[in-house]
C-alpha positions as CSV (number, residue, x, y, z in Angstrom):
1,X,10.1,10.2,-21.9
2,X,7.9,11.0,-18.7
3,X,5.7,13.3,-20.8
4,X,5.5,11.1,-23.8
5,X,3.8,8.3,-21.4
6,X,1.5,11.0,-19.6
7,X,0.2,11.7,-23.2
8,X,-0.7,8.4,-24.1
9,X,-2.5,8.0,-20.7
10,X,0.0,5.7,-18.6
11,X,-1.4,5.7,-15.2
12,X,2.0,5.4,-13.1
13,X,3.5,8.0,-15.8
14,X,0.5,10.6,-14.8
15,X,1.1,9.8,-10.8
16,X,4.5,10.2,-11.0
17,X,4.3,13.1,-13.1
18,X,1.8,14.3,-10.2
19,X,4.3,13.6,-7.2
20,X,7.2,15.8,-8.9
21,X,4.3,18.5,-9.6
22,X,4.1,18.2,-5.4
23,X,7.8,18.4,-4.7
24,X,8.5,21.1,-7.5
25,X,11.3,18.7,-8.5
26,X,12.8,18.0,-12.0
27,X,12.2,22.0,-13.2
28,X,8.1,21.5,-12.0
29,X,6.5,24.3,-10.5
30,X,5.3,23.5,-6.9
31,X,1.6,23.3,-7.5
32,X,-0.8,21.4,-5.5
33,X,-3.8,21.5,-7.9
34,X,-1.6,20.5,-10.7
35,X,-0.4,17.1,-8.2
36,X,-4.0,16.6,-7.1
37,X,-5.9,16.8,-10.7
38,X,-3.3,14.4,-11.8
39,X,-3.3,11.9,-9.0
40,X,-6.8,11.6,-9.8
41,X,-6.4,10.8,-13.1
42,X,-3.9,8.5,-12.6
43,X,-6.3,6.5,-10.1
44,X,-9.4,6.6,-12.5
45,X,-7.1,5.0,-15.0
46,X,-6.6,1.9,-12.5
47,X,-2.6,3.7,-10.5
48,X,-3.1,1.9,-7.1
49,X,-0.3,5.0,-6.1
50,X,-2.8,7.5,-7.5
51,X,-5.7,6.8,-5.5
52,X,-3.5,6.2,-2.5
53,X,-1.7,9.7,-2.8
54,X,-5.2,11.5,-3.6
55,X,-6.1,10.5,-0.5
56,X,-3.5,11.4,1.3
57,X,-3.3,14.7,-0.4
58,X,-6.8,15.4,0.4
59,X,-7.3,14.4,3.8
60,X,-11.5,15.3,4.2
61,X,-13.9,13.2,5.7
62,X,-15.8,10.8,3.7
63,X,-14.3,12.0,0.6
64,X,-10.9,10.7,1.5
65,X,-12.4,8.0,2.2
66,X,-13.3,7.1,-0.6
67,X,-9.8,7.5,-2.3
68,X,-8.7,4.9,-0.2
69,X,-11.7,2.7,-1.8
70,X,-10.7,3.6,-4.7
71,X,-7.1,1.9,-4.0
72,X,-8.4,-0.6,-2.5
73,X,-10.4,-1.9,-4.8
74,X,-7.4,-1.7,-7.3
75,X,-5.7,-4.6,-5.4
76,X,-3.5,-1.8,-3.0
77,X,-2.9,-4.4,0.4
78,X,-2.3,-1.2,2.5
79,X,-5.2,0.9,1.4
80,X,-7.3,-2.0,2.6
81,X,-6.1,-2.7,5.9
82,X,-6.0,1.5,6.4
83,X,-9.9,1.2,6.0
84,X,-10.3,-1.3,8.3
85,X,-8.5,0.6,10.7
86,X,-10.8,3.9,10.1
87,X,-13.7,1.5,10.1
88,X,-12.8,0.2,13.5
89,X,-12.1,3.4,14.8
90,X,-15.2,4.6,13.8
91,X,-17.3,2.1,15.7
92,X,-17.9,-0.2,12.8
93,X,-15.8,-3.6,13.9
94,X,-17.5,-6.0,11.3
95,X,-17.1,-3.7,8.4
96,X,-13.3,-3.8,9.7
97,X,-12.9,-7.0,10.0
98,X,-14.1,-8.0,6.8
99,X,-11.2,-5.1,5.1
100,X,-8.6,-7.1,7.7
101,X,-9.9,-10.4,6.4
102,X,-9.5,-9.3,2.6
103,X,-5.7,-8.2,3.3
104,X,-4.5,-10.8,5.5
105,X,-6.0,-13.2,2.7
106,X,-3.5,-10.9,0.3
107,X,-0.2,-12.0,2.6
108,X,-0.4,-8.9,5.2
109,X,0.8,-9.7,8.3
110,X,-0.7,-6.7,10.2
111,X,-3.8,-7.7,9.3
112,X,-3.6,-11.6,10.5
113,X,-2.7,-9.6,13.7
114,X,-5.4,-7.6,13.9
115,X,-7.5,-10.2,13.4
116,X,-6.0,-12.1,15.8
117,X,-6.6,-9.4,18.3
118,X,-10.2,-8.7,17.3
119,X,-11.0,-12.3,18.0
120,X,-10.2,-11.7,21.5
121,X,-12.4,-8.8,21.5
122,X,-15.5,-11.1,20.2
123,X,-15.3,-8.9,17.1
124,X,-13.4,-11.7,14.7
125,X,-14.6,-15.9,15.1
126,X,-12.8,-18.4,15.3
127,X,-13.5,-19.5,11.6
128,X,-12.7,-15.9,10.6
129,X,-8.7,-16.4,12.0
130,X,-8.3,-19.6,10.8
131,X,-10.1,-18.5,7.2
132,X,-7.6,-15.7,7.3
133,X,-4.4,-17.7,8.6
134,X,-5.1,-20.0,5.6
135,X,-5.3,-17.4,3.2
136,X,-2.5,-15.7,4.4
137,X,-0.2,-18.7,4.1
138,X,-1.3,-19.4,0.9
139,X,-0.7,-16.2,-0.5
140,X,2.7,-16.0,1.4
141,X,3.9,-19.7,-0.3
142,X,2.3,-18.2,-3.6
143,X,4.8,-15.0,-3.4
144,X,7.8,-17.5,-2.2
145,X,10.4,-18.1,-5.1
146,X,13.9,-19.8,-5.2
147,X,14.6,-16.5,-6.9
148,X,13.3,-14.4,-4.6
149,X,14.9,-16.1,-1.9
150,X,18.0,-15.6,-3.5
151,X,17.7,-12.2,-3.6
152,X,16.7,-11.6,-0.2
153,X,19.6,-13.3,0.7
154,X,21.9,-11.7,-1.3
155,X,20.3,-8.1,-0.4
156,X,21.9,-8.8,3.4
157,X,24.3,-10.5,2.6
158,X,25.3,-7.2,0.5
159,X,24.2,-5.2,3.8
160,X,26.6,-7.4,6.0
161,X,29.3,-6.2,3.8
162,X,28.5,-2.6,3.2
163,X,28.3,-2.8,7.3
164,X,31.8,-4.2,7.4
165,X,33.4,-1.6,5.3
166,X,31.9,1.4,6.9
167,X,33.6,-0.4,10.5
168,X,37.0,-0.1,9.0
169,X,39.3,2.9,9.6
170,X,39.9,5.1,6.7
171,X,36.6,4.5,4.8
């Protein structure tokens, strides 16, 4: 099934196709090469994961860099906020801040924090926080469901339960 999707160029098929070529998992040959080649396929054909892992999997300078742009750009929250992050430790606050802006206005909370904390550095303004509070509720109410509510709920409520039964003698 997997291999049938890889041939008609399914970007998540071709990452995950990529990931198993790293683990040597499901009869795959442990090959590097094979995982990297692929992960960067999968990312030029629009897999957030693909441009994420080829970044990872690389690791080098400016060129990893770039694999996180690549993600980013692609709509990948993390991959955003991860360049700020190498922005800001790289000296360049305002480039960070406007990656932290972008995610926090996507419905990440580390983000709004940062931001928070770069405003008492003098790095963020005041308009910047609020801008980016605003967004962030937005997006948050924008992701809130009765349905997905419900599910959180029952998720712990399952958890609660599973805890329960592992407490009693015998199980």
């Amino acid at each position: 099934m997997v291999q049938k999707r890889v041939a008609v160029g399914d970007p998540v098929a071709i990452c995950f196709l990529g990931a198993h070529h790293e683990r040597g998992t499901y009869g795959l040959e442990k090959d590097t090469s094979r995982t990297d080649e692929l992960c960067q396929q999968a990312a030029q054909l629009g897999a957030q994961r693909g441009s994420l892992h080829s970044w990872e999997s690389s690791r080098r300078g400016r060129e990893s860099v770039s694999h996180y742009e690549e993600a980013a750009m692609c709509g990948h929250v993390l991959s955003r906020f991860n360049l700020g992050v190498w922005e800001y430790n790289h000296g360049q606050g305002h480039l960070a801040l406007q990656h932290f802006l972008i995610s926090a206005k996507l419905g990440h909370t580390a983000s709004l924090d940062t931001i928070k904390r770069l405003l008492s550095e003098g790095i963020a303004t005041e308009a910047d926080y609020t801008g980016a509070l605003q967004g962030y509720e937005a997006a948050i109410r924008e992701m809130s469901s009765p349905s997905r509510e419900d599910a959180r709920v029952m998720g712990i409520e399952k958890l609660v339960r599973f805890a329960a039964r592992r407490r009693r003698p015998g199980y």
